[in-house]
C-alpha positions in Angstrom: 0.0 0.0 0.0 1.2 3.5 -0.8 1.8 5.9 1.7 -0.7 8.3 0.7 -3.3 5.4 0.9 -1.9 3.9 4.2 -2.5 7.7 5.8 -6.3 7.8 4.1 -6.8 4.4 5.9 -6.0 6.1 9.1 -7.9 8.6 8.8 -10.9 6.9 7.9 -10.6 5.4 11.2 -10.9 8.5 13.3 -14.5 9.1 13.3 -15.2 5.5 14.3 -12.5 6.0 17.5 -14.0 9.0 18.1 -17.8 7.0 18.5 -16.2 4.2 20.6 -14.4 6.5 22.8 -17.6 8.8 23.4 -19.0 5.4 24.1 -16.8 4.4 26.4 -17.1 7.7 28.5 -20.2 7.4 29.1 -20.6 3.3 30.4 -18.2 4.7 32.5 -20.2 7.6 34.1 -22.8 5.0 34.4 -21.1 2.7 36.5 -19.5 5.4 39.1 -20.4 3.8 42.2 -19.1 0.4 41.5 -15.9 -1.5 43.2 -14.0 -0.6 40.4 -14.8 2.9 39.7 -15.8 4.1 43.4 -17.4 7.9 43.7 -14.4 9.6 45.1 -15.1 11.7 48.0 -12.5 14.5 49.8 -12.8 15.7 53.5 -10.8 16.8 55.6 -10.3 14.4 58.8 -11.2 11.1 57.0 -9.9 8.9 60.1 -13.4 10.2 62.0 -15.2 7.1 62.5 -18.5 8.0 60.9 -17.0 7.8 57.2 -16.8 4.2 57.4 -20.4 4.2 58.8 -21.4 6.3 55.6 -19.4 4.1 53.3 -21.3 0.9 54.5 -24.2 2.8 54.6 -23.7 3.4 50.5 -22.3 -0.1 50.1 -25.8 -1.2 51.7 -27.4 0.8 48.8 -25.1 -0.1 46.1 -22.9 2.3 45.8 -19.4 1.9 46.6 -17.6 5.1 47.8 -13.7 6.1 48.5 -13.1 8.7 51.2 -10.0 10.7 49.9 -8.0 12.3 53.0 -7.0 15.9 53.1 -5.3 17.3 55.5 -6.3 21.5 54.8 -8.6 23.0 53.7 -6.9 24.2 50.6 -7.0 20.8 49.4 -10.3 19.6 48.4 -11.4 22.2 45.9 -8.3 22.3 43.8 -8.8 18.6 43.8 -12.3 18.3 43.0 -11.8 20.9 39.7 -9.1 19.0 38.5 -11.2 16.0 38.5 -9.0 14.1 41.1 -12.6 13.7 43.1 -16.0 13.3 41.8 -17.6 15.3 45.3 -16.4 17.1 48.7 -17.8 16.8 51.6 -15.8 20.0 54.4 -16.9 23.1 53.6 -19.5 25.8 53.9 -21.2 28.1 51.4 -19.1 31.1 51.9 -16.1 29.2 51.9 -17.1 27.9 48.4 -18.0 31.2 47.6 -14.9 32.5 48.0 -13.0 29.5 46.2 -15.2 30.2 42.7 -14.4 33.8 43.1 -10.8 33.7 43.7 -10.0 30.8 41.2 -12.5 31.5 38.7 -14.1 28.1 39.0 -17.6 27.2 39.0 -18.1 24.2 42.1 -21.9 24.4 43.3 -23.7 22.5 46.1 -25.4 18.9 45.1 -26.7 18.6 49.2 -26.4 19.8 52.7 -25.0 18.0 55.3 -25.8 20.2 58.8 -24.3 23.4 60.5 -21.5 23.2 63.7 -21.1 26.1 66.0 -17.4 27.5 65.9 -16.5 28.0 69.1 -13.8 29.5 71.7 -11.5 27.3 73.3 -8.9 27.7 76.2 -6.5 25.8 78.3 -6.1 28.8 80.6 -9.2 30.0 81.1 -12.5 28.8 82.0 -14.9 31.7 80.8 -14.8 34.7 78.4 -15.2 36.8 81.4 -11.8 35.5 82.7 -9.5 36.6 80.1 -7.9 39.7 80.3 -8.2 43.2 78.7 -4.9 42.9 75.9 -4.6 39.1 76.0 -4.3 37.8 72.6 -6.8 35.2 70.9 -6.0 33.6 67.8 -8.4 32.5 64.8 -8.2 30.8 61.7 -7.0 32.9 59.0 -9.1 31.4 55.7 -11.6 34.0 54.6 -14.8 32.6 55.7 -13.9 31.2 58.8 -12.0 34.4 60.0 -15.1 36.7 59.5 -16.9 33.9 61.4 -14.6 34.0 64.1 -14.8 37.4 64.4 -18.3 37.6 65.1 -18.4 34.8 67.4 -15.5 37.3 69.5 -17.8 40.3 69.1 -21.1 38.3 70.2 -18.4 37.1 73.3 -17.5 40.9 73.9 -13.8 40.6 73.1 -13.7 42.7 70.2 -15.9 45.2 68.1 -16.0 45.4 64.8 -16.5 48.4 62.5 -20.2 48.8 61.0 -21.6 45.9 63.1 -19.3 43.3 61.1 -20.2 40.8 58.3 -19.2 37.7 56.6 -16.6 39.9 55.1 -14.7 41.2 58.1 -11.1 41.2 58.5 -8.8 42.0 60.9 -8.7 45.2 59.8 -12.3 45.8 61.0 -11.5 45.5 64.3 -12.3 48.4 66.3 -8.6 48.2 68.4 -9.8 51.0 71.0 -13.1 49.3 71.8 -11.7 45.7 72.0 -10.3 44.1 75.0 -8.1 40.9 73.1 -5.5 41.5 70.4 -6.4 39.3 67.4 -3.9 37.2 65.4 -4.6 34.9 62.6 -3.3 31.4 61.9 -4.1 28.5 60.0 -6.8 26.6 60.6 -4.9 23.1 61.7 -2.9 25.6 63.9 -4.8 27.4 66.2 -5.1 24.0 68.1 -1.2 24.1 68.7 -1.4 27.6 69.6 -3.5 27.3 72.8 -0.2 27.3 75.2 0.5 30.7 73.8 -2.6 32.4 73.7 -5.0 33.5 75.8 -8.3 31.5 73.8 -8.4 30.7 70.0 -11.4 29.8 67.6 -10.8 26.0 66.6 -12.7 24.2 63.8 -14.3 21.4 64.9 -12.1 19.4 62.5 -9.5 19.8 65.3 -10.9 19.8 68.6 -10.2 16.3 69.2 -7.0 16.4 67.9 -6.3 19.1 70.1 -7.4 16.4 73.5 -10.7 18.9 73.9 -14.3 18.0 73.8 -17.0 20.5 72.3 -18.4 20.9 76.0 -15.2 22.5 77.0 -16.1 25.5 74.4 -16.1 29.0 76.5 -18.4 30.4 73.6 -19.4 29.8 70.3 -21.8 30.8 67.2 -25.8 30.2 67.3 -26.3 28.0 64.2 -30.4 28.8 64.4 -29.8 31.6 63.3 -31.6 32.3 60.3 -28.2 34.7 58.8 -26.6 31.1 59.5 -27.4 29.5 55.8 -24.2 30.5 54.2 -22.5 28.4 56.5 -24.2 25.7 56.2 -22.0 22.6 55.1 -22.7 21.1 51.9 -21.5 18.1 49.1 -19.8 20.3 46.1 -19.4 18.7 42.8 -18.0 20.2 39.4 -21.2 22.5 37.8 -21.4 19.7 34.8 -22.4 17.1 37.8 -25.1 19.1 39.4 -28.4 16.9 38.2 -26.0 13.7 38.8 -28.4 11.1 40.4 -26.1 9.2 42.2 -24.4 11.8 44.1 -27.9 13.1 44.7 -28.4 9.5 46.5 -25.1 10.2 48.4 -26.4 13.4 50.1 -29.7 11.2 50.9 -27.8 8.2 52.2 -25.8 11.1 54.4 -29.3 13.1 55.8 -31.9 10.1 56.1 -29.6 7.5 57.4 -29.8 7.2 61.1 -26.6 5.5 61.6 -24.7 7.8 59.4 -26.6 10.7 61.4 -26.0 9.4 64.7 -22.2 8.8 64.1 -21.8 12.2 62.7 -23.3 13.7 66.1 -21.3 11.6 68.4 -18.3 12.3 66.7 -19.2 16.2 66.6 -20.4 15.9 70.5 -23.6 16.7 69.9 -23.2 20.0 68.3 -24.7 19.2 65.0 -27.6 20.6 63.9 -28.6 18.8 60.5 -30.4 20.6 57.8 -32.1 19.6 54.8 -31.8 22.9 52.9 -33.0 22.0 49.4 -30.1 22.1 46.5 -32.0 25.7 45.2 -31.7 27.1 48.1 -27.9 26.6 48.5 -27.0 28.0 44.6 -29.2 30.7 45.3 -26.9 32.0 48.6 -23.9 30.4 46.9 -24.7 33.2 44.1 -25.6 36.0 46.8 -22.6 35.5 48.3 -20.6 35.2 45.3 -22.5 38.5 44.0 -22.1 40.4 47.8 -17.9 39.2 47.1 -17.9 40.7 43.7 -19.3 43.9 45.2 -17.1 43.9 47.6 -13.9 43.8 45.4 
């Protein structure tokens, strides 16, 4: 056969590749779920004992599920855009929020999960009322969860903030002549650590056991009933193109309607979680608000 011929052949094969490729994508897509092609799921503490209560708890309804370990918060997202994860499963609303904006990514909420109070610890003190006028209290220094811990200081009396505050505070809002505490910032897996050096700090619940503290020994903390409380309620994010996915709609059902999944969750969280079932419209609508109130903001 002539060259010219051999490369015609060749390319007459192309569009019939092309078919059994498409093809293959999508039996693929439709067995995510099974041993050999598990939904992979990233948290962020995946040695807490409830995730093997949830995986069984999929298993039970056939669909087999792979808890992928991160150990910051950083982590997940990145991962989840880059297709290294099919869903996460450690964040809230604003927190999302703030990874679209800043990345230019589109990740939006396929379920809720439930709220947890962020709350002031200490090893030195046994009451907000005990620590002392310039003492220093240290909070995690992500976006969201820095503007949440500052409100749970100014609702504890430690600080002011500037215009009432907002899921937008910083440090900088800090009124320094009506506060009592100096405020320094850490990351999140830190502020644990930095307990012997500070006076209190604001510790994610991801870390108060690591840290050999129980929720109940919390000095003060956030009021998730709050109805200003939806951004941070916790959700399952997926990639945009995987928002009507049915199975990982089944996920986020397996996670809220399961009793042993539910009661696993609230032991490990020491009975501080307070589950929701915020419909998936609800949580794209304040994604978007928040998103929107960010844009505004810059």
């Amino acid at each position: 056969m002539s060259l010219t011929k051999k490369i015609l052949a060749a390319a007459a094969t192309l569009p019939l590749i092309a078919v059994l490729a498409g093809c293959a994508g999508s039996a693929a897509d439709a067995e995510k779920g099974t041993e050999d092609n598990p939904v992979k799921i990233g948290v962020v503490g995946a040695s807490d004992p409830y995730w093997e209560v949830y995986k069984k708890a999929a298993a039970d309804e056939g669909i087999a599920v792979d808890i992928v370990d991160f150990t910051e918060y950083p982590q997940p997202n990145p991962a989840l855009t880059e297709g290294e994860i099919d869903l996460n499963q450690f964040q809230h609303i604003v927190y999302l929020a703030q990874y679209n904006e800043a990345s230019g990514e589109d990740l939006v909420p396929v379920g809720a999960t439930a709220i947890y109070p962020l709350a002031l610890y200490s090893t030195k003190y046994d009451s907000v009322k005990d620590i002392k006028e310039g003492d220093t209290v240290a909070i995690p220094n992500d976006e969201s969860n820095l503007s949440r811990a500052l409100l749970v200081l100014q609702s504890a009396g430690l600080v002011e903030l500037k215009d009432g505050g907002s899921i937008f505070s910083t440090v900088d809002d800090v009124d320094t002549d009506k506060s009592t505490v100096k405020v320094t910032t850490l990351e999140a897996s830190l502020t644990p650590t930095s307990l012997p050096d500070v006076a209190a700090a604001i510790i994610n619940n991801d870390f108060v056991a690591d840290a050999g503290l129980t929720f109940e020994d919390a000095i003060a903390q956030d009021d998730p009933s709050d109805p200003n409380a939806l951004p941070y309620v916790n959700i399952f994010a997926a990639r945009a193109e995987d928002k009507d996915n049915e199975t990982y709609a089944k996920l986020v059902k397996i996670y809220q309607d399961t009793k042993t999944v539910t009661d696993a969750v609230q032991e490990n969280s020491g009975g501080t979680a307070v589950f929701v079932k915020t419909p998936v419209e609800d949580l794209q609508s304040s994604l978007e608000k928040v998103q929107s109130d960010i844009k505004a903001k810059g």
